[in-house]
C-alpha positions in Angstrom: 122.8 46.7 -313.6 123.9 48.9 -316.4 121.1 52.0 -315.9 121.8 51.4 -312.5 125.9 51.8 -313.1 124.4 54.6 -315.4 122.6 56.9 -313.0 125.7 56.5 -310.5 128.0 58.3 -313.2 125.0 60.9 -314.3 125.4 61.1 -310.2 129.1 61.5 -309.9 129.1 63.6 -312.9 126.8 66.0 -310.8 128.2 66.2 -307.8 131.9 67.0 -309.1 130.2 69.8 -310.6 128.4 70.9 -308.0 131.3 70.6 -305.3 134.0 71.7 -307.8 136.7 73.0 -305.7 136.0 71.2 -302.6 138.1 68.1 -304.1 140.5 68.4 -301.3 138.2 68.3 -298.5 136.3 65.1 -300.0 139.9 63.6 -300.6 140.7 64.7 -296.9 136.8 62.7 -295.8 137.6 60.4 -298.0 141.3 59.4 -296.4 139.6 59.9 -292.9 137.1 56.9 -293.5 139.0 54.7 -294.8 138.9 51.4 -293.1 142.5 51.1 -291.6 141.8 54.6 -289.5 139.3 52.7 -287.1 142.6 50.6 -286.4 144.6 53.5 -286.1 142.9 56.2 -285.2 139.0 55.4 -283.7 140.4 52.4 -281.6 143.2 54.0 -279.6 141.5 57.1 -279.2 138.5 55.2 -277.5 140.4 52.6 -275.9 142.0 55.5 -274.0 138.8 57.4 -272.7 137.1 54.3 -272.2 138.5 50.5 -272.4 135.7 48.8 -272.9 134.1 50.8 -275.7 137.8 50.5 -276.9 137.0 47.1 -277.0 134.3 47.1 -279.0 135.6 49.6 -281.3 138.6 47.2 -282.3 136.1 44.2 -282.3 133.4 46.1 -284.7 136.5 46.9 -286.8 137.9 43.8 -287.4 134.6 41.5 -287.8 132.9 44.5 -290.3 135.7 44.3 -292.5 136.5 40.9 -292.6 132.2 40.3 -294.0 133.5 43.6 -296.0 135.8 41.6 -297.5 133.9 38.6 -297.8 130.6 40.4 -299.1 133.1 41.9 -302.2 134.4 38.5 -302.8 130.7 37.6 -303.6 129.3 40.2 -304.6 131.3 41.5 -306.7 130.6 45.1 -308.3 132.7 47.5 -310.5 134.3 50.4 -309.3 132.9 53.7 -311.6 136.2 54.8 -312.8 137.1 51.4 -314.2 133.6 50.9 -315.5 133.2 53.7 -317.7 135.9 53.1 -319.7 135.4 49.8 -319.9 131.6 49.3 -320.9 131.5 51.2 -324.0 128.4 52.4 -323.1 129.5 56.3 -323.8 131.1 55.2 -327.4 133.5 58.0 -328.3 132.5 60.6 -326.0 133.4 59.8 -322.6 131.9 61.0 -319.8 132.9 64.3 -318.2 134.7 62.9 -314.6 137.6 63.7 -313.1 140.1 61.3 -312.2 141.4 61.9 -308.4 144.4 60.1 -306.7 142.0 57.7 -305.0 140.0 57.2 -308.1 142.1 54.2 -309.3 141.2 51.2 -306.3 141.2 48.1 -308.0 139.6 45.0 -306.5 135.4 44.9 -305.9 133.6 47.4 -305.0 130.3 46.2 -303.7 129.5 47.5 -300.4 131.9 50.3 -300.0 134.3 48.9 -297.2 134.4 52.9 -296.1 130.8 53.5 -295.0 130.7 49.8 -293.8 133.6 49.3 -291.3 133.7 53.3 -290.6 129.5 53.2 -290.4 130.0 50.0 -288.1 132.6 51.6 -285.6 131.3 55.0 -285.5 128.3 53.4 -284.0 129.6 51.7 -281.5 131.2 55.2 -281.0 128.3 57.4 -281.2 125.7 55.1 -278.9 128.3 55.2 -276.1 129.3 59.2 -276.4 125.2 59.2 -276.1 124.5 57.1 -273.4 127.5 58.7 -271.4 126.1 62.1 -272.3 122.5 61.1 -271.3 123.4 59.6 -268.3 125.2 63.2 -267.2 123.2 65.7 -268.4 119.8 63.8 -268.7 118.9 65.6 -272.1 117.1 64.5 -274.5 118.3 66.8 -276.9 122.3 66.0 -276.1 121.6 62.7 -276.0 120.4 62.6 -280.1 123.4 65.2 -281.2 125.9 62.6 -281.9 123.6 60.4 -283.7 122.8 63.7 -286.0 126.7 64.2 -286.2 126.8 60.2 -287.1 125.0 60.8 -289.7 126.4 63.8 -291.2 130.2 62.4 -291.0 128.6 59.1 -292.5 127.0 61.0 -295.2 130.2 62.9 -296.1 132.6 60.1 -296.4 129.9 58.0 -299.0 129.5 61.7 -300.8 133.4 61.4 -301.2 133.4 57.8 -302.5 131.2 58.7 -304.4 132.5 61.9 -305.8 136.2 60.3 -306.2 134.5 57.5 -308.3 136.0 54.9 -306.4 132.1 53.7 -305.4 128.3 54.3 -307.2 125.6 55.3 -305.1 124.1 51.8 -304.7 127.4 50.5 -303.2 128.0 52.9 -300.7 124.4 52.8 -299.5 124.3 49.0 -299.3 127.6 49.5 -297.0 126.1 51.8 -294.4 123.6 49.6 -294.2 125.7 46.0 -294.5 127.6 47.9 -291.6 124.8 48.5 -289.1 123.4 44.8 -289.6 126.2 43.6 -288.9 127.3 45.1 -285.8 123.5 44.2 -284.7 123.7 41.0 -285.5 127.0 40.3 -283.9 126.0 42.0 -280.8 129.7 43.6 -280.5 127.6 46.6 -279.7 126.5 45.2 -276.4 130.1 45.1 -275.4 130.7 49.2 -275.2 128.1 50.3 -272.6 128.3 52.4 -269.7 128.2 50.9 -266.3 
């Protein structure tokens, strides 16, 4: 696990670099996919344009990050700001990071609870703004445009984990993808469709 926790700093290290100056924007993603906004924010909204996707919305929520919580319990995994100065690997010179205000999250970090429960519930999301969509406009191409913006806002909050060291690579990749198996598996999804 250690190259592995290795090429996730090397990774971080690179992409503060690389984004320098956009730190408050990838605190501001960061913030916006958190866990505790699909309660707050993703859940009413919906709920109000369209109860039952609402619904689903809350339910997605609350089951994805309660195995979130469970998965971290097992699983485990260190968090890269904690990790690097902990393991010694770097001897006397540290590695160049920057510490942000959401750097410091204690507790496990493997899967990142933020592309899981915020993966999970922005699919239930997206596949109901689709099918809505589709079934007005009958458009292929508007049909697949809030899967691409899924993706995009998806990618942008595990870029800020990552970037904020509060997750490596590996962790916030196993989350998106915890998140989707679980919703399919749960079949919460089958709760938000049009009809």
């Amino acid at each position: 696990m250690e190259g592995l926790y290795i090429y996730g700093v090397q990774f971080a290290e690179k992409l503060q670099t690389g984004l320098q100056g956009l730190d408050g924007l990838l605190l501001a993603v960061s913030s916006l996919g958190d866990p505790k906004t699909s309660f707050l924010l993703f859940f009413p909204v919906t709920y109000f344009l369209h109860q039952r996707t609402g619904i689903a919305v809350l339910w997605t929520a609350v089951v994805s990050e309660w195995l979130n919580l469970v998965f971290k319990w097992l699983l485990f995994g260190e968090r890269p700001f904690w990790w690097i100065h902990e393991a010694n690997v770097y001897g006397t010179e540290q590695s160049q990071v920057q510490q942000f205000s959401l750097s410091c999250e204690t507790g496990p970090g493997s899967p990142s609870g933020h592309a899981m429960v915020t993966g999970a519930t922005l699919w239930v999301m997206t596949s109901s703004l689709s099918a809505f969509i589709y079934s007005h406009s009958s458009s292929l191409v508007l049909k697949v445009t809030p899967y691409g913006l899924y993706m995009l806002v998806l990618a942008a909050v595990g870029v800020s984990r990552i970037f904020i060291l509060a997750h490596f690579p590996h962790q916030v990749v196993a989350g998106c993808f915890t998140g989707l198996s679980a919703l399919q598996k749960s079949g919460v999804a089958e709760l938000s469709g049009f009809g």
